[in-house]
N, CA and C atoms as a LAMMPS dump frame, in Angstrom:
ITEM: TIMESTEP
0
ITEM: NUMBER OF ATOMS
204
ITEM: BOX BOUNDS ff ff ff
-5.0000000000000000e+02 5.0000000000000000e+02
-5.0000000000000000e+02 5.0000000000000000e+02
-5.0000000000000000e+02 5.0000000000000000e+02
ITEM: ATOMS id mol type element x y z
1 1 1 N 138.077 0.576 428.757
2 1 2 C 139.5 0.644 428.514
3 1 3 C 139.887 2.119 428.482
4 2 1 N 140.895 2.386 429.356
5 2 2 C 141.759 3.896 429.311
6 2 3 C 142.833 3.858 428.258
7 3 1 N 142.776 4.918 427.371
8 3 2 C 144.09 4.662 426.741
9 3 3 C 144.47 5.958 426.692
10 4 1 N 145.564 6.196 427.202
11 4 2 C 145.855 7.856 427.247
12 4 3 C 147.495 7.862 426.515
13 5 1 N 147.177 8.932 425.807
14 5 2 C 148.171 9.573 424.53
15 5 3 C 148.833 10.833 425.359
16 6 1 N 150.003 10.913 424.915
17 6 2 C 151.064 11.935 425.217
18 6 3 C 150.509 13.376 424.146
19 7 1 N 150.174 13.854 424.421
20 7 2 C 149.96 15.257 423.181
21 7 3 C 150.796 15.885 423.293
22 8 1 N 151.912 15.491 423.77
23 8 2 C 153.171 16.693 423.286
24 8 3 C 154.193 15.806 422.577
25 9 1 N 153.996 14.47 422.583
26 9 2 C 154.901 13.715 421.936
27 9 3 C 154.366 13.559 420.23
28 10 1 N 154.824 14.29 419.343
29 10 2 C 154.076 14.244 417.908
30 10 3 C 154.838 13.166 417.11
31 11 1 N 155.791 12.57 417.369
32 11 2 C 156.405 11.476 416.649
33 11 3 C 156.081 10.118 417.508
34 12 1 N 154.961 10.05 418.427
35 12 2 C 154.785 8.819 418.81
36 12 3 C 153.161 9.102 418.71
37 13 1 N 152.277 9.774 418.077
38 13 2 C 150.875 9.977 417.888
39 13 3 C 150.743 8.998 416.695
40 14 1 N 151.602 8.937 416.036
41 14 2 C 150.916 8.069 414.788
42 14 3 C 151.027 6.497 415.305
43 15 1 N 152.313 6.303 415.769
44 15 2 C 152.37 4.896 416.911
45 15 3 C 151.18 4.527 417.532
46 16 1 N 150.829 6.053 418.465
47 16 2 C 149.476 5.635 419.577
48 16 3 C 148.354 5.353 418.641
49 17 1 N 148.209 5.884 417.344
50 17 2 C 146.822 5.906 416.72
51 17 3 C 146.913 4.229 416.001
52 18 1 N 147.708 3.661 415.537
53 18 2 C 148.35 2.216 415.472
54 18 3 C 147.693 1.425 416.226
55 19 1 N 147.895 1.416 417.429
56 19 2 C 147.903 0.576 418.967
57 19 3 C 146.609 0.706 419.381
58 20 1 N 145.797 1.74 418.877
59 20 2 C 144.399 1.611 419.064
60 20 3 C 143.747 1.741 417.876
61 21 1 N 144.227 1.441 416.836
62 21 2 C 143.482 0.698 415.795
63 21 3 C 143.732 -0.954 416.267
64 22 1 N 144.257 -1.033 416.395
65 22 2 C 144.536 -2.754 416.893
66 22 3 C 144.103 -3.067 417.919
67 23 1 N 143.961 -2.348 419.15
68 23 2 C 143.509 -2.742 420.122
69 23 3 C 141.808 -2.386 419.587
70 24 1 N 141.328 -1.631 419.186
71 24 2 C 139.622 -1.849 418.834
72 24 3 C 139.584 -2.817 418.303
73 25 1 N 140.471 -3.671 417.26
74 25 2 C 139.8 -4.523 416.312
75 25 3 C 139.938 -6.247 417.296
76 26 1 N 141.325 -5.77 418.179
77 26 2 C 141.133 -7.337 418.95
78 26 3 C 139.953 -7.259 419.769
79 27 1 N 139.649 -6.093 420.674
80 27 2 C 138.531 -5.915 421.649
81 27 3 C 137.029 -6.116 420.736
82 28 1 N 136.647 -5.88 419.564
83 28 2 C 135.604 -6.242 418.522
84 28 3 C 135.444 -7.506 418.075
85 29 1 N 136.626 -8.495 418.276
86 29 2 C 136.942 -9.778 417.208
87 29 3 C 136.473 -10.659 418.369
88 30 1 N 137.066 -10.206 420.431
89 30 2 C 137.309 -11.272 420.752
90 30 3 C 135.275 -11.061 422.029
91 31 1 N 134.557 -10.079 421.72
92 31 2 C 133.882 -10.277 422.516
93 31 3 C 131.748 -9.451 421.603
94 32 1 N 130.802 -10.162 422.151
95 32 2 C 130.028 -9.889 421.44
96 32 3 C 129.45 -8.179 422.057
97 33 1 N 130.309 -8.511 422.828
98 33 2 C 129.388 -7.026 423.745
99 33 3 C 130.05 -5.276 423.179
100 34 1 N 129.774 -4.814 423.468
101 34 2 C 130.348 -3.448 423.306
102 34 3 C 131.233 -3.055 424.301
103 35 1 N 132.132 -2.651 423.939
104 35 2 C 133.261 -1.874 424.969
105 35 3 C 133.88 -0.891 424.815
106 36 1 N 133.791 0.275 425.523
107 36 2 C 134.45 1.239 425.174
108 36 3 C 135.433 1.714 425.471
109 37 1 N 136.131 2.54 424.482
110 37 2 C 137.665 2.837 424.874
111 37 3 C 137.413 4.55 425.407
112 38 1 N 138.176 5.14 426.392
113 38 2 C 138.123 6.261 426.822
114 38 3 C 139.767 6.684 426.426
115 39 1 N 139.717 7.637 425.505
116 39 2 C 141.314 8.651 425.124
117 39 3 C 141.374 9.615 425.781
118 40 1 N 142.479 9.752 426.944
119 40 2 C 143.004 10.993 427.458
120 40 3 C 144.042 11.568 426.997
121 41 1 N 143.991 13.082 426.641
122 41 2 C 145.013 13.043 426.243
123 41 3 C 145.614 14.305 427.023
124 42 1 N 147.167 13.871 427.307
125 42 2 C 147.427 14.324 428.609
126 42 3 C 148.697 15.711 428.019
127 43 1 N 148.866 16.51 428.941
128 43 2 C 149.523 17.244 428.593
129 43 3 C 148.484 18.462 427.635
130 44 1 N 147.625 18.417 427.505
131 44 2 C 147.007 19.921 426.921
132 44 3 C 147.532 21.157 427.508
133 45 1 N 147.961 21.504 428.83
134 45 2 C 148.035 22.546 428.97
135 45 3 C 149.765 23.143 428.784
136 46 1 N 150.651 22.879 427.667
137 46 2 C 151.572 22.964 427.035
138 46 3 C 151.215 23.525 425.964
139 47 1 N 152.481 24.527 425.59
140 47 2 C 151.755 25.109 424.35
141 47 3 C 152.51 24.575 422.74
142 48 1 N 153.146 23.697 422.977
143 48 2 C 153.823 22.849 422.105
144 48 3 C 152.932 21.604 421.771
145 49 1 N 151.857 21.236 422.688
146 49 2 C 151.515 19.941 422.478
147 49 3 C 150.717 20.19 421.17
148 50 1 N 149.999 18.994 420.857
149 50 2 C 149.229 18.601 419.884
150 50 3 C 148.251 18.797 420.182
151 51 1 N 146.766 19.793 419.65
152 51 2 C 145.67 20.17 419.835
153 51 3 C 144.613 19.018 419.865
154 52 1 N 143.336 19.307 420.311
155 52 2 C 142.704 18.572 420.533
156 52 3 C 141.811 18.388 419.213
157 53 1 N 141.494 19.324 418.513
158 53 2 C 141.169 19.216 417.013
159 53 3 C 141.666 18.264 416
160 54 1 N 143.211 18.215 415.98
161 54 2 C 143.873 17.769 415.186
162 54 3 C 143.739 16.161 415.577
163 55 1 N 143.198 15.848 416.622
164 55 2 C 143.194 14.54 417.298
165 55 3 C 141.617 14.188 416.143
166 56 1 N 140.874 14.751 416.206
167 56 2 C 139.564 14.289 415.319
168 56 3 C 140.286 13.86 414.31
169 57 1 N 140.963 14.246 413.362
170 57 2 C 141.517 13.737 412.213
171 57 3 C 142.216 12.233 412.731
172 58 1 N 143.326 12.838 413.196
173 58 2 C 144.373 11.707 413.228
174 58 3 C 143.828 10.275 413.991
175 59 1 N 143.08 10.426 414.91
176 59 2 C 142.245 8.802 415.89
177 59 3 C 141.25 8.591 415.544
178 60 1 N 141.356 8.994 414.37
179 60 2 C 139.534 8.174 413.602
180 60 3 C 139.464 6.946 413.34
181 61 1 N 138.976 6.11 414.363
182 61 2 C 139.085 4.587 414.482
183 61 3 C 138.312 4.018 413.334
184 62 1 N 138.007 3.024 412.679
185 62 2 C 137.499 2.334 411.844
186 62 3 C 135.984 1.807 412.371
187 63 1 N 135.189 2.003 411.617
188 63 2 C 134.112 0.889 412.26
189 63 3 C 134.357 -0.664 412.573
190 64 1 N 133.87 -0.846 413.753
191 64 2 C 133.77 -2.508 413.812
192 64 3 C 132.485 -2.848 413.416
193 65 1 N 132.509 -4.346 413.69
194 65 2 C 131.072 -5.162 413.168
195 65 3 C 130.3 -4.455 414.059
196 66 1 N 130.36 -4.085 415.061
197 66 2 C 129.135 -4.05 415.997
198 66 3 C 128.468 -2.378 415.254
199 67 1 N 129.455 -1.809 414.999
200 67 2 C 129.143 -0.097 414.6
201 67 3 C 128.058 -0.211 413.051
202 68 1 N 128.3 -1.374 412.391
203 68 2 C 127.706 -1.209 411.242
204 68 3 C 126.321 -1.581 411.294
């Protein structure tokens, strides 16, 4: 799964981090296998956007069953 985030949009990052907390937990609930999600995040080379650091904090997904 691609899921690519706007990094210059900072009032829709907490939205995107939402939408893939939910989307890991349906993709964990509905299959036994592992799947991974790939985050792009687009727009880095703006100097307004949202750093790529600050993304470690804010998209720290939850463990699923399979992670524990």
């Amino acid at each position: 799964v691609f899921f690519v985030i706007d990094s210059n949009d900072r009032k829709r990052i907490t939205l995107a981090t939402g939408d893939l907390i939910d989307l890991s937990k349906k993709l964990s609930s509905r299959s036994s296998l592992s799947i991974l999600i790939f985050i792009a995040m687009n727009k880095q080379d703006l100097s307004t956007s949202f750093k790529i650091e600050g993304f470690n904090v804010i998209l720290t997904l939850p463990k699923t069953k399979s992670d524990e």
